[in-house]
Structures are given as C-alpha cells and as structure tokens.
C-alpha positions in Angstrom: 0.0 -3.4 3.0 2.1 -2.9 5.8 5.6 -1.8 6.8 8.0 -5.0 7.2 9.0 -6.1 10.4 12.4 -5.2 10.2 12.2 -1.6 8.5 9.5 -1.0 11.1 12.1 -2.3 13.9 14.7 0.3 12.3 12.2 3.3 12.4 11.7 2.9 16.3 15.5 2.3 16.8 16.0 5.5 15.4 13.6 8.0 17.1 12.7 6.3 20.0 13.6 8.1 23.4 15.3 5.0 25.5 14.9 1.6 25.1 11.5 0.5 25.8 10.1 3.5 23.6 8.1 2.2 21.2 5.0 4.4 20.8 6.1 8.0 21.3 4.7 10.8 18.8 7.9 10.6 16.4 8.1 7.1 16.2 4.3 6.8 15.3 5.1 9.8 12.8 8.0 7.9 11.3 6.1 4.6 11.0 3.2 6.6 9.4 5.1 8.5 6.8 6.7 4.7 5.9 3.0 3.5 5.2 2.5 6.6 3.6 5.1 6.3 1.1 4.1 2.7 0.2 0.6 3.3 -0.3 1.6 6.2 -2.9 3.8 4.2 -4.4 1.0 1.5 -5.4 -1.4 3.9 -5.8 1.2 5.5 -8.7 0.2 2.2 -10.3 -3.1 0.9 -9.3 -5.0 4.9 -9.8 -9.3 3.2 -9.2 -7.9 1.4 -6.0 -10.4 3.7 -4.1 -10.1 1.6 -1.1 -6.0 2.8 -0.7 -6.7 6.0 -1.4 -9.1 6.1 1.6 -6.7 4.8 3.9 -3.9 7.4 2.7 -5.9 10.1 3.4 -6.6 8.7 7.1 -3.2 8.0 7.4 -1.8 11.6 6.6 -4.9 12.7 8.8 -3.5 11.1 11.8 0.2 12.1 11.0 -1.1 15.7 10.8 -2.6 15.5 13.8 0.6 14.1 15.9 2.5 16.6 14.2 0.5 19.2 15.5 0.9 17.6 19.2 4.5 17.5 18.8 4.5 20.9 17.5 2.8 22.0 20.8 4.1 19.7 22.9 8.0 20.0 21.9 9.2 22.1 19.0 12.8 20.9 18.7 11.1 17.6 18.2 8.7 18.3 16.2 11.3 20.2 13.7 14.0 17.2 14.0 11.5 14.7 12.5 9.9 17.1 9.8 13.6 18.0 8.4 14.9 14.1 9.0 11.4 12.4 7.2 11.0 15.2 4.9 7.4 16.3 5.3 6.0 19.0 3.6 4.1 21.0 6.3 
C-alpha cells in the first residue's frame, strides 16, 4: 500500500531543503502523513484488516516521533509542516 511514485516525487519537491534533499525530517513527515491517509482511507472500508491497523499505528508512531525532533530541533519548521499537512498535535 504505498504512496505512488509521482505523488511521492511531489511531496519531496515541496519540503525538501535544496535539491538533493530527499530524507530530511519534513519530507519523511510529509511522506508518512500521505501513507497515513491512505491506510485510513482503506481501513474506513475494510474495519478486521488488523494487519493495516498495526502498521497505522507504527506509522503515526514514527511521525510523532520526527515531529518531536523537529520540534526541538527547529520550531519554525516544525510549525510550517504541522499547519501545511494539517496534523492534529
């Protein structure tokens, strides 16, 4: 179930930091809260898929996690992605 290639491509475009940025903290975060949103969205239909559910929750662990790096690490960051992705915090 994962993100397609070009939506992905999009996501780093627009929160990497230069042009070979492909694995900073709010590009991870964007590309998690996009697998995110499709696993909720199949799990609106498929409820006993147990399996999915497991991996959302791991997911939204690891996105807490960064967010709480970013948080630390650089604020203005951190509150640019939260407002642009629309995360509940």
């Amino acid at each position: 179930m994962a993100i397609k290639k070009e939506k992905k491509g999009e996501l780093i475009k627009k929160y990497r930091k230069d042009d070979k940025d492909t694995g900073s903290a709010p590009v991870q975060i964007a590309i998690f809260s996009a697998r995110i949103g499709q696993i909720t969205e199949h799990l609106k239909l498929h409820q006993k898929d147990k399996h999915s559910r497991l991996g959302l929750i791991k997911l939204v662990s690891k996105r807490k996690k960064l967010l709480g790096y970013l948080k630390r690490v650089n604020r203005e960051a951190y509150q640019k992605v939260v407002k642009e992705l629309e995360i509940r915090i």
